[in-house]
N, C-alpha and C positions, 0 to 999 in steps of 0.2 A: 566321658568326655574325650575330644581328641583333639590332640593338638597341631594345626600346620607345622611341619618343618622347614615354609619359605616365612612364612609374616608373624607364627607364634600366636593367630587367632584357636583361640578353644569355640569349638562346636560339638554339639551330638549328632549320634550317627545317622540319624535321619538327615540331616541337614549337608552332608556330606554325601550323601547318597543319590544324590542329582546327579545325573552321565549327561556329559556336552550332545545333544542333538546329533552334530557330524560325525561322532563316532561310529565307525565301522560296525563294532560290536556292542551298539545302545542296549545297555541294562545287563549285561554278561559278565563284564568282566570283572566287577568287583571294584574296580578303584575306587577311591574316596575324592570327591572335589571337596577344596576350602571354598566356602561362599564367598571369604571374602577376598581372597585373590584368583581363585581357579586353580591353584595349582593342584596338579592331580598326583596320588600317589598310592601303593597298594596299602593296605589296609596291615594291620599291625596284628601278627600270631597271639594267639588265645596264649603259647607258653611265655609270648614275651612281657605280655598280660600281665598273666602270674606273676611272675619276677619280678616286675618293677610293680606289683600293688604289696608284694610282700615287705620288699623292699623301701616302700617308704611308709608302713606301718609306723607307730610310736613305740620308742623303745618302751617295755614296764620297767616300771621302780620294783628296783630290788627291795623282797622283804624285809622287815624287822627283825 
């Protein structure tokens, strides 16, 4: 899931994957649009991925 950093709607990436018509460089350039406001923005590094999925793992209980 991705999350807009203007409205804070979660979409998948499909969904996001829509490029404005008028764009110069229709379907090239990668941006992500929010469906539900438009705002466009680059799309989020695989290592930053990582890090914030390691990151909000559940801590384990310590053994017995």
């Amino acid at each position: 899931m991705i999350e807009c950093g203007m409205c804070g709607h979660s979409f998948t990436k499909d969904e996001g994957a829509a490029c404005r018509s008028g764009c110069p460089v229709a379907g090239g350039c990668g941006m992500v649009t929010c469906p539900a406001c438009g705002f466009e923005f680059p799309p989020e590094s695989k290592l930053v991925t990582l890090i914030t999925n390691l990151l909000r793992r559940p801590a384990r209980e310590p053994a017995r």
